[in-house]
Structure formats: C-alpha cells, structure tokens
C-alpha positions as CSV (number, residue, x, y, z in Angstrom):
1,X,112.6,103.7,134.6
2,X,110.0,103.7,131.8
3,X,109.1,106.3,130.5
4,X,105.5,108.1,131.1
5,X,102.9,110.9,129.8
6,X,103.4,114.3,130.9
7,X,100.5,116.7,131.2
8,X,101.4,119.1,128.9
9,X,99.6,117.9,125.7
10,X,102.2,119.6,123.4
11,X,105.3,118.0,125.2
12,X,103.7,114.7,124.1
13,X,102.9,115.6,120.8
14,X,106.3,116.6,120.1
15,X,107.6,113.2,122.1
16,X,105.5,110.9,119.6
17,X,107.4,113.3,116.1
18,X,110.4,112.1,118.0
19,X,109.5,108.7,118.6
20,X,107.4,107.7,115.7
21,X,107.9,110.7,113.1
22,X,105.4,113.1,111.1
23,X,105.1,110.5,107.9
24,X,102.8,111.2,106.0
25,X,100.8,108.0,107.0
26,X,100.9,109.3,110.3
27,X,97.8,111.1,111.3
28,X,98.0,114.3,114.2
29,X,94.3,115.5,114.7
30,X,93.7,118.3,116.9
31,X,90.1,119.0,118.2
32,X,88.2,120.3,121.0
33,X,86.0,118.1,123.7
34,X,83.2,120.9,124.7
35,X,82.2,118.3,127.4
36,X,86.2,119.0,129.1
37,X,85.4,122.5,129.0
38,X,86.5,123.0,125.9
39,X,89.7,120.6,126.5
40,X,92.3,120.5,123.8
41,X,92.7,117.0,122.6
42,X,94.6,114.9,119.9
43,X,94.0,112.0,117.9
44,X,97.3,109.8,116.4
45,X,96.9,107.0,114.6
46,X,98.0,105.4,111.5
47,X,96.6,105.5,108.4
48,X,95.6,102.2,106.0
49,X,95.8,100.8,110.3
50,X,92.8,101.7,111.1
51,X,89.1,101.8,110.4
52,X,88.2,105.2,109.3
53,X,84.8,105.1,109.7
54,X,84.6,103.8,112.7
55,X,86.6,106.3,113.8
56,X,84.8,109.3,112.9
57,X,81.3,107.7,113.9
58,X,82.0,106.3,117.3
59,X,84.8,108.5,118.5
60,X,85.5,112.0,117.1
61,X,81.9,112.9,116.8
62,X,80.4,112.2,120.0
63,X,83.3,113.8,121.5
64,X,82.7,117.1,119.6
65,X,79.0,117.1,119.7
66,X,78.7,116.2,123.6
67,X,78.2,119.3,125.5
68,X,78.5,117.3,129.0
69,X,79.0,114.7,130.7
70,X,76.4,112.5,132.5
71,X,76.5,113.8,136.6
72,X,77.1,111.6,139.2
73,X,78.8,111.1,142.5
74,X,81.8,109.8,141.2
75,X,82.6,113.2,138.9
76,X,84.7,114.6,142.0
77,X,88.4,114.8,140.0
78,X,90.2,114.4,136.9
79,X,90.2,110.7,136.9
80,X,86.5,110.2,137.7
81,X,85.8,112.5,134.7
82,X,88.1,111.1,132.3
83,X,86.3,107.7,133.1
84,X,83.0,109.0,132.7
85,X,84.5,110.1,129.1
86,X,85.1,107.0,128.0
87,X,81.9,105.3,129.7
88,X,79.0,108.1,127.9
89,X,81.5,109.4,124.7
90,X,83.7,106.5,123.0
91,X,81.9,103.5,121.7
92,X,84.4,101.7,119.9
93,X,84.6,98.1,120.8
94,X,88.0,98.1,123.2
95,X,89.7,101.3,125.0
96,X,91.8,101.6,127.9
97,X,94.0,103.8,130.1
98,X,97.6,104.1,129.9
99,X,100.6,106.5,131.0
100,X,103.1,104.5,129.3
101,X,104.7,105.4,125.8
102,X,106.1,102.1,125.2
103,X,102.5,100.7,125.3
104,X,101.2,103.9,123.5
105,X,103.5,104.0,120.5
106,X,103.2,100.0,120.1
107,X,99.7,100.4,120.0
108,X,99.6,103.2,117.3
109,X,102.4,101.2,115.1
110,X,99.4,98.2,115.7
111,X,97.3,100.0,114.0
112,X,94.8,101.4,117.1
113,X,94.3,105.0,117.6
114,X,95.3,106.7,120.6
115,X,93.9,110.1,122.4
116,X,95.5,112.8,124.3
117,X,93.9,114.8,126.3
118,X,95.7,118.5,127.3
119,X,96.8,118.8,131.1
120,X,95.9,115.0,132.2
121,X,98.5,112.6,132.0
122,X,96.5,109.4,130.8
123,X,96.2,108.2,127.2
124,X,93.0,106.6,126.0
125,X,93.6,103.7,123.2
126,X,91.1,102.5,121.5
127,X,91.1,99.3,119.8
128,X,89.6,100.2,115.9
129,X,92.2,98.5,113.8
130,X,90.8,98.0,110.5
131,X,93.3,97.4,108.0
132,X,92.6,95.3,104.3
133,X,92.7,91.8,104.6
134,X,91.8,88.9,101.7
135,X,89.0,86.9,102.2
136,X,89.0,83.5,103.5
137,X,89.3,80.8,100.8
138,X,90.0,77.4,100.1
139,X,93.8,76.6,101.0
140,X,95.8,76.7,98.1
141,X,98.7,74.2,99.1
142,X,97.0,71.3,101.0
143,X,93.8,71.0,98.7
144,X,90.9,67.7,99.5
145,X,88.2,66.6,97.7
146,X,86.0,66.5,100.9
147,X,86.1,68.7,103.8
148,X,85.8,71.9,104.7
149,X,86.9,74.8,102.3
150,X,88.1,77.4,104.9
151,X,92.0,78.3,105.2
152,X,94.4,80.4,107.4
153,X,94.8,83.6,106.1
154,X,97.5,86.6,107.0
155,X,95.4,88.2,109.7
156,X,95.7,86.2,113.2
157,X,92.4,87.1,114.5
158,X,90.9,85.6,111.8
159,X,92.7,82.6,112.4
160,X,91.8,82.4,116.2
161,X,88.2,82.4,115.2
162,X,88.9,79.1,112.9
163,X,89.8,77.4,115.3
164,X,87.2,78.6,118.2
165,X,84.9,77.9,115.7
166,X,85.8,74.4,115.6
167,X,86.7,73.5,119.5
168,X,84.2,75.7,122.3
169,X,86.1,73.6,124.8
170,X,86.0,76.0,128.3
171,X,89.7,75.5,128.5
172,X,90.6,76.2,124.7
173,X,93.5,79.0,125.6
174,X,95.2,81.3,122.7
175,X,98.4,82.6,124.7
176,X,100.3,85.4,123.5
177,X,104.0,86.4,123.2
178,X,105.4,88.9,120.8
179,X,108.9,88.7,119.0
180,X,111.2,91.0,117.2
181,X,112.4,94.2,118.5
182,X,111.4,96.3,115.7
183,X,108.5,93.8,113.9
184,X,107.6,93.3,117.7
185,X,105.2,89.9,115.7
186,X,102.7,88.4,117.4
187,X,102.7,84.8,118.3
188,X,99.9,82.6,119.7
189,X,100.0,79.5,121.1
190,X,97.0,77.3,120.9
191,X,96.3,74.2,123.1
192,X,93.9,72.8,126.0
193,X,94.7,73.6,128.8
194,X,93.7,70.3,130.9
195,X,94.7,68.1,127.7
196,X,98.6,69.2,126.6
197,X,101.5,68.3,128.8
198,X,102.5,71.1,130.5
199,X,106.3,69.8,129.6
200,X,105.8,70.2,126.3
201,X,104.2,73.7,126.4
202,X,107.1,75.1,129.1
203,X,109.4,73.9,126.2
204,X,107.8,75.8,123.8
205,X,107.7,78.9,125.5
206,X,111.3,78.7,126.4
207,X,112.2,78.2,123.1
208,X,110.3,81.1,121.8
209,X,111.1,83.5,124.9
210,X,115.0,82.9,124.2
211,X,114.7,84.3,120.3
212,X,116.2,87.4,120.4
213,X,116.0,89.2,116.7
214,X,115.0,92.5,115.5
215,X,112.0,90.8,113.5
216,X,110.0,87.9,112.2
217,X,108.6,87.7,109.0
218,X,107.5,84.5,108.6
219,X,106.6,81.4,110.3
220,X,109.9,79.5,108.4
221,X,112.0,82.4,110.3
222,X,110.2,80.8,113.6
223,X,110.7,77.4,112.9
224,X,114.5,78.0,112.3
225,X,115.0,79.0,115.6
226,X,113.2,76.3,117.2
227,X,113.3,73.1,115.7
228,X,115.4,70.3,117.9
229,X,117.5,69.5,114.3
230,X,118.4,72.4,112.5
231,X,120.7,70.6,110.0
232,X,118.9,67.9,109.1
233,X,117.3,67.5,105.9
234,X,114.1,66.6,107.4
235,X,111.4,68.9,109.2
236,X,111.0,68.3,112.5
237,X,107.5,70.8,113.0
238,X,104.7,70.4,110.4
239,X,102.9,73.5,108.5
240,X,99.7,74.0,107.9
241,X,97.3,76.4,106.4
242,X,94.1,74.0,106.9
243,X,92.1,74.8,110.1
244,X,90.9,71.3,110.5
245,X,94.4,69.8,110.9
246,X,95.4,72.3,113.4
247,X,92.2,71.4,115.1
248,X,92.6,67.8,115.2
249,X,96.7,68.5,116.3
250,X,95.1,70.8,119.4
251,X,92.8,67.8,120.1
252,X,95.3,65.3,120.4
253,X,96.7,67.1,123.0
254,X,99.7,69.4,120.4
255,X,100.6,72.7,120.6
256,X,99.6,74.7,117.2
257,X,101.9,77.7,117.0
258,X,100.1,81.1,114.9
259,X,101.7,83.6,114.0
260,X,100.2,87.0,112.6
261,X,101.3,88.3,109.2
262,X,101.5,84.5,107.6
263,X,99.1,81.9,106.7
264,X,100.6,79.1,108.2
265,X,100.4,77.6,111.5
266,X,103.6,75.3,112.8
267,X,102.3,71.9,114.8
268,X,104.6,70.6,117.8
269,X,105.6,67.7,118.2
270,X,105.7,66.0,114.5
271,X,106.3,62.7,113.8
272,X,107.4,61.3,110.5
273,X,104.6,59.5,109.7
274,X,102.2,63.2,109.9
275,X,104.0,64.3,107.2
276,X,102.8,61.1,105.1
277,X,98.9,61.8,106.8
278,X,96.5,63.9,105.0
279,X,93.3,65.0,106.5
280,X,91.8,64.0,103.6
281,X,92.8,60.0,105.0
282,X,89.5,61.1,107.7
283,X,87.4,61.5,105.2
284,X,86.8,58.8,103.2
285,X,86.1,55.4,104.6
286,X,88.5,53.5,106.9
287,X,90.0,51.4,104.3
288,X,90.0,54.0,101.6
289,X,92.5,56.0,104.2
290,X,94.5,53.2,104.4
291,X,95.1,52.5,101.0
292,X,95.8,56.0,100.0
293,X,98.7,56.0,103.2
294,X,100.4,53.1,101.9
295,X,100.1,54.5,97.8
296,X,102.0,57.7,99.9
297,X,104.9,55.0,101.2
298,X,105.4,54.0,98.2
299,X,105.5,56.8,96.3
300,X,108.5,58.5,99.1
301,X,110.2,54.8,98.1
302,X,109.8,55.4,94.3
303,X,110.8,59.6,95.2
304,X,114.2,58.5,96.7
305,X,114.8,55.7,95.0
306,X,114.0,55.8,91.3
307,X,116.5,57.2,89.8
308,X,119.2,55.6,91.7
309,X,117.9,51.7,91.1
310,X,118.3,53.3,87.7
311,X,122.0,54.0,87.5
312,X,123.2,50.7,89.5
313,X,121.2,48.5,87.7
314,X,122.8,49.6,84.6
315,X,126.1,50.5,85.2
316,X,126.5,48.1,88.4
317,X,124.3,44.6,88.3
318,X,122.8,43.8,85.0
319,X,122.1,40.2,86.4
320,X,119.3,41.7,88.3
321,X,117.3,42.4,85.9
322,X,115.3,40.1,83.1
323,X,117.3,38.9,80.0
324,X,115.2,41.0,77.8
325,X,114.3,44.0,79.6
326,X,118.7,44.1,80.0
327,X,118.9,44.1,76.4
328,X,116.6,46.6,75.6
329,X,118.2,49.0,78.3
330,X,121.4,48.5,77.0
331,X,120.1,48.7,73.0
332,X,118.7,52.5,73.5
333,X,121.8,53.6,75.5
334,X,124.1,52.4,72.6
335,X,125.5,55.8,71.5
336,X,124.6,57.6,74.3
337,X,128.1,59.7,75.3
338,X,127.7,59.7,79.0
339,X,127.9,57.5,81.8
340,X,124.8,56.8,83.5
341,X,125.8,58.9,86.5
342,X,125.7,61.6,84.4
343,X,122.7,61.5,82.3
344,X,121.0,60.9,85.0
345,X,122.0,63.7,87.2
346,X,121.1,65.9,84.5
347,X,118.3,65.1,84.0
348,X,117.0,65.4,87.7
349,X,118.3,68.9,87.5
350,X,116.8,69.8,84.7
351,X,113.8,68.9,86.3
352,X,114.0,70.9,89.2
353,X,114.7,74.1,87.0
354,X,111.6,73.4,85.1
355,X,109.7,72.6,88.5
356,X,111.0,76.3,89.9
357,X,110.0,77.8,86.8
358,X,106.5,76.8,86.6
359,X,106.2,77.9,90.2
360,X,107.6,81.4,89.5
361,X,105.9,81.4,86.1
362,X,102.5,83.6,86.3
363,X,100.0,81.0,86.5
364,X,98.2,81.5,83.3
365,X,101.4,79.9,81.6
366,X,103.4,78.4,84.4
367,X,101.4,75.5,84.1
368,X,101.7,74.7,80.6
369,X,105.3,75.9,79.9
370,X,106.0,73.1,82.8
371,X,104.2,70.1,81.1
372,X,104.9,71.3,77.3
373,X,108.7,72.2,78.1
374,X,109.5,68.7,80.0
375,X,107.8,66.8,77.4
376,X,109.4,68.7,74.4
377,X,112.5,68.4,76.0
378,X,112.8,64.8,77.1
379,X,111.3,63.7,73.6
380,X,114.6,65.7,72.0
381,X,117.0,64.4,74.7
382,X,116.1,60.7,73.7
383,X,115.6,61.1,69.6
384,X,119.3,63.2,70.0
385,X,120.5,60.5,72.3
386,X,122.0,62.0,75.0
387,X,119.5,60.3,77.0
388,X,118.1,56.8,77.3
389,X,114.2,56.2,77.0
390,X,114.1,54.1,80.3
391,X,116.0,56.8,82.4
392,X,113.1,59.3,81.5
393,X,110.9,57.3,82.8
394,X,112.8,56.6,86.2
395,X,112.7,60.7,86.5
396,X,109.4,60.9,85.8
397,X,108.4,58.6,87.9
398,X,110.4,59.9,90.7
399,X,109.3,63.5,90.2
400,X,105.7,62.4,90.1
401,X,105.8,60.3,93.3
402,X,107.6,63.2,95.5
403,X,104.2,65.4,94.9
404,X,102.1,62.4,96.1
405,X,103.7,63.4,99.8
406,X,101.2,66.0,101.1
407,X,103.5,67.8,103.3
408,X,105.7,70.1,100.7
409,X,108.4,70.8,103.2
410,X,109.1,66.7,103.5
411,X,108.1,66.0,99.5
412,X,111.1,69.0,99.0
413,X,113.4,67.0,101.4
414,X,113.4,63.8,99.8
415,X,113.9,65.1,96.2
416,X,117.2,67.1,97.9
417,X,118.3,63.3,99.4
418,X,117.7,61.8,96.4
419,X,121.0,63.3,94.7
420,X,123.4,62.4,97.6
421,X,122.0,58.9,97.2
422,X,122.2,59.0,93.3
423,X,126.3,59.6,93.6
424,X,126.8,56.7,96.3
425,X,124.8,54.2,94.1
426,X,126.7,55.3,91.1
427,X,130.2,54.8,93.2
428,X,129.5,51.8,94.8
429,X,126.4,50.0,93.2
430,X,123.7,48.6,95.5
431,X,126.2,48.9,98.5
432,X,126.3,52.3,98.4
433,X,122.6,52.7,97.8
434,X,122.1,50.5,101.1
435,X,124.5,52.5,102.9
436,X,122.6,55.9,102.2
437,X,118.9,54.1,103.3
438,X,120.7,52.9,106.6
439,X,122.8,56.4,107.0
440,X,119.1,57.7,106.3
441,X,117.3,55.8,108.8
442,X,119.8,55.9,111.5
443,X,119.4,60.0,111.3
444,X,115.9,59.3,111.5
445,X,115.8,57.2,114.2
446,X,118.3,59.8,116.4
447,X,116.1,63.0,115.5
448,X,113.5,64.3,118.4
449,X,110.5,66.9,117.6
450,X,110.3,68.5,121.0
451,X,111.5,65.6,122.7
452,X,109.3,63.1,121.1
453,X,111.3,60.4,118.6
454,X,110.8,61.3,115.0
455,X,110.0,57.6,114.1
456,X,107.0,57.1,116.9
457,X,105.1,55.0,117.5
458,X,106.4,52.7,115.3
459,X,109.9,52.7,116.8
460,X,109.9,53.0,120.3
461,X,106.5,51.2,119.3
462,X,103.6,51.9,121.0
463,X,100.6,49.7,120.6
464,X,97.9,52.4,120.6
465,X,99.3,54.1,118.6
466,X,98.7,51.9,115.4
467,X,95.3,53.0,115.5
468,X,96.3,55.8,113.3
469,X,99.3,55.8,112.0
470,X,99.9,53.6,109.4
471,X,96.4,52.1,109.3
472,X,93.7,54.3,109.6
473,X,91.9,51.7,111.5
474,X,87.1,53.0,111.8
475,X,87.0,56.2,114.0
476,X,85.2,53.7,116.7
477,X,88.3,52.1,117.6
478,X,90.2,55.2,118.3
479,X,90.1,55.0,121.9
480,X,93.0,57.0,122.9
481,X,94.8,59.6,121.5
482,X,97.8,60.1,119.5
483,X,101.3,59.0,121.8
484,X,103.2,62.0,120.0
485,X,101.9,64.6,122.2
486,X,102.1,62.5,125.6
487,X,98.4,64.3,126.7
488,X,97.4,64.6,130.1
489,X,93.9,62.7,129.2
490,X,95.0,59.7,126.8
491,X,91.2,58.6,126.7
492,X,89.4,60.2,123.5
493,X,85.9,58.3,123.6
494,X,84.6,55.4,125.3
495,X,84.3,51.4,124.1
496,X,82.2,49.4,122.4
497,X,80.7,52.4,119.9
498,X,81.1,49.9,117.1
499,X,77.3,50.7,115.4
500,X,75.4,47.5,115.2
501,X,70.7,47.1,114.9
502,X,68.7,47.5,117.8
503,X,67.6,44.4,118.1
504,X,65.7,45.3,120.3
C-alpha cells in the first residue's frame, strides 16, 4: 500500500529528510497562516527549480498577510476550509491536493513547491517551476536558407508550444509517459488523434512502456531501446531539432516522440529516403527540390563509393579507365611504398581524426585547424609520396559528399560502410565492391521502421507515394499523404488546385 500524509506536520517533515534529504538546495520554510488560526505550515521545494519570485509574491505572502478566509456555507470542516485556502490565498498558475508522497516528493524533485499544513493530512502543490533555460534559436545542426528560424530547445514545454503553434488542430494530443526510475524523464508523444494509425501508436507505447532503466538522458538512450534494427548500421527513427519537420511528420499522419532534457525530437516510422529529404526541398520551387534530392543521391553514391572505385581501378582493372588518365595514375604512384589498400585506408582515417577534432576543437579554432591541417597535410603526404595526388582527391571527394546528406546520423553511417566496402574491393576488385552494394541493399530491403519497409514506397512501390519522394512533384499535386505512416485519412487536399486566370 502506498504510502500517505500523516497529520502531524513534524512526522512529515522528518519523512521528506528521509526521503529526499536536507541538501543544501533543498529548501524547509516554516511559517504561520493567521487565516488557519495561526496554523503551522511548511514550504519545500528546490532551489535553482523553482521561480523565486513567484513564490514569494503569489504564495507566501498572501498566506501571511490574510487574516481570514472569505465566509461561506461550504466552510463547515477541514476540507471545505483548506479549499477555500487555495481558492482566496494561492494564485500561482496550477495547485492541487494530494495525500500521496510518491506524487509529493516527484513533484518537489520536478521542481514545484509543495505545502504542509500542521494537523490536516493533505498536501497542496503548486505548479511554479521556474528553472534557467536558453533561448530559442536557430537550429544549429539542420540549418536552411529559407524557413523558419525557431528550434527545439532542452525544456519540453517549450517544445509543445512549437508545435501547437504550428498545428491548432482540435485533436492535436501531447500524451505523456515518464521513464527511468531515478531520472523518472518525461516523454511525450505527439500525433492526431483522428489522423495516425492507432497500430502504429499502440506499438509505440508498448515499446516505450516495456523500458525498464534507472534513467534516460538522452533521446539516443531512447532510440536504442526502440528501434526495430538495433545492429544495423543504418537508423531506422529520424532526429530532428527543427519544429517544422516534426510538424509536417505529425501531419502526415507520424508519431513525433519529445523528450524533456534534449533538443531533439525522434520521428516514427522513417523511411530511407527522409533521411535524403530536407525541409529546405519545400521551400524552393518544385524543380529546385528535385534537383537538390538527386545532387543528395549522388553525393551518398560518391560518400560510399569514392574511395573504393579508387583502389580497384588501380590495383584491380586498369582497362577501365582512359589510356592517359591510366598513365598519369600510375606515373604519381611510382615510388609510392604502399599498396593502394593501404594508402588509402589511411588516409580515410586520417580524415576522420581531423573531422573529430574540429568538432571537439572550441569553435573559434576548430574550424580552421580542420581546413588548414587537412590541406597542410595532404600537400606533405603527396610532395613526400606516401600518397598519390588522385587518391586525395577520391577522399576529398568522398568526405565532402557524406556532409551533403542532411540527416547526420545516416551521413555518419555511410562514412562507417565505406571502410568494410574499401577492404572487399581491395580483395576482390569490382566483384567484391558489387557484393558489398548487393549485401547493402539486401539489408536495406529486410529492415522495418515500426513495421513499415525501410525502402518504401519505392520498393513495395506505391504509386502515390512518388509524389514526394524522389521527386518533389508542385504542392498541388500532393493529394494524399505520405504511405509511411499508413494514416487513417490518406486525403491531404482536394483536386484540380492547379492555379490557372480567371478567365472569367
């Protein structure tokens, strides 16, 4: 049984130094309610939690300075008078009753104040968390030229309010679940209710419900424990800290998962082809979206692939490339001491260190140490040559290319494939690189986001779905929505809004 007030005010006080210490962030304030008769009282709450001010202007002091409460017929016992407290003394925005500590200690850990009243066995908690948060600014990993500035930020309040600011649909529903036995973290699941599939949404609360942990610190901890492939090298659930393409997800009839303490919001299903998609493909013009998604194709081809066509074409099949450009290769590797395996694996390494580096670097520096140290470097490695002058260009252009994907998490995947695929062209030539880009796209073609086949709609193909997938085809012939998220209403706007004159 759980357990409850008592009405002794110093048994509870002394259960809460048990149950959630005397720190020194911990705040006991004792004081006196002249409209209780002169009741003792108690105030706990957490400081750096809460707002202060707020506090002392809408709680403590009416309580001290109220002589007594309002009459009325309802004023007949303990309860009616303890109601009539909150209703004439406490103006903060939420408080509520409660007898149970398990819902009074979470709430003071939350950062809301709770207050104790001697001889009545009720709690009052009221809701005046007011802890430092950063400001809203412009996201700093998915960055567009057009569009709105606004990003996620730590606090998930803040985040609701994004996205209600966005969609005032009547059945836009936030629904909360908390994990983590000791970070007890709040997650929120936001969808519509008569648009997402309630299959998809029961999944998704089974396979948060079933995470048992003693906390959560990050939305990457979440995803771990609920992504359909968790050893694939491929994310299965995209990440976002934009507003508008968590928007557009709940619209098409997804399930955006917030989570409080972290920026970024996880987006059930995915397909692959999302992770290719930028919001910034909605807007520009039709065929300017369209262009940019294929220059994104390529560049994952060019990512995977560079440095690979690289080492067979030189140490495997000559004969496919030109007389001359075969002679030149071969001409600036003359005196290079290692195989091409080799020189190029290094060199792809290398990379990646001086990649890491600049990200850790402070950012006054990290930026130009990067650029200045890989051009210093691959200059020396060619004029020393250990390296030849065509195989720096192959990294570069790989390395380049993998940060033309927007998604970071699939951009990082593809430059881990690349190496895997590097060894079995330089083992078996162009038979090997084949056998890694069918291995590849079998896996691809076998992996499920929530049920839904990574490689949809192109294969299973579904014809409305082309609308927006690797075309971006003019908004007025997006008559359905998105197949990933199988929505209850597959009709997004009516036909024939093509604009045309009156003529009339």
């Amino acid at each position: 049984m759980e357990a409850k007030l008592t009405r002794s005010l110093t048994e509870n006080e002394q259960y809460l130094a048990l149950t959630i210490g005397r720190g020194m962030d911990i705040n006991y304030r004792h004081l006196v309610i002249p409209a209780l008769d002169n009741c003792d009282a108690l105030i706990v709450n957490i400081k750096g939690l809460v707002n202060q001010t707020e506090l002392e202007d809408s709680v403590i002091s009416p309580l001290l300075n109220k002589q007594e409460l309002p009459r009325g017929p309802r004023l007949k016992n303990q309860d009616d008078r303890f109601t009539r407290l909150i209703e004439s003394g406490i103006s903060v925005s939420g408080a509520k009753q409660s007898q149970l500590w398990t819902e009074i200690c979470d709430a003071i850990v939350s950062g809301d104040s709770v207050l104790f009243l001697d001889k009545w066995d009720k709690a009052l908690i009221l809701e005046n968390k007011g802890y430092k948060l950063r400001n809203i600014s412009e996201p700093t990993t998915e960055t567009e030229t057009r569009g709105p500035k606004d990003g996620f930020i730590e606090d998930i309040m803040s985040n609701m309010g994004l996205i209600r600011r966005r969609i005032k649909d009547y059945s836009l529903r936030f629904e909360t679940l908390v994990v983590g036995d000791r970070s007890k973290t709040e997650i929120v699941l936001a969808y519509i209710d008569n648009l997402v599939n309630d299959s998809l949404l029961n999944e998704v609360r089974s396979r948060i419900s079933r995470i048992k942990i003693d906390s959560l610190l990050s939305s990457v901890y979440l995803e771990e424990f609920i992504e359909d492939e968790p050893y694939s090298f491929f994310p299965t659930m995209e990440n976002t800290e934009r507003p508008d393409r968590a928007v557009a997800a709940i619209l098409e009839g997804r399930v955006v998962i917030l989570m409080d303490n972290t920026p970024f919001a996880l987006i059930v299903p995915a397909v692959f082809w999302n992770f290719l998609q930028s919001p910034g493909d909605h807007y520009e013009r039709y065929y300017i979206g369209t262009f940019w998604r294929w220059i994104r194709l390529v560049a994952l081809f060019l990512a995977l692939s560079s440095t690979s066509f690289y080492v067979l074409l030189t140490s495997f099949h000559q004969e496919m490339l030109p007389t001359a450009l075969a002679l030149k290769i071969a001409a600036d590797r003359e005196g290079v001491p290692f195989p091409a395996v080799m020189e190029a694996f290094v060199m792809e390494l290398l990379f990646e260190v001086m990649a890491e580096a600049g990200l850790r670097m402070p950012k006054a520096i990290g930026q130009t140490v990067s650029i200045v140290g890989t051009l210093v470097i691959g200059q020396a490695a060619v004029s020393a040559g250990l390296v030849g002058p065509a195989l720096i260009i192959a990294v570069a252009v790989g390395a380049i290319s993998s940060f033309a994907i927007p998604s970071f998490s699939m951009s990082t995947s593809i430059r881990l494939i690349r190496f895997p695929l590097l060894f079995l062209s330089a083992a078996f030539g162009i038979f090997g690189y084949l056998g890694g880009i069918i291995f590849i796209t079998l896996h691809l073609l076998s992996v499920r986001s929530f049920g839904t086949p990574f490689l949809g709609p192109v294969t299973p193909y579904d014809q409305g779905g082309q609308v927006d997938t690797l075309l971006r085809l003019p908004r007025w012939k997006m008559l359905t929505r998105p197949w990933a998220g199988r929505p209850k209403d597959k009709i997004r706007q009516k036909d024939d809004l093509k604009p045309r004159p009156d003529l009339k």
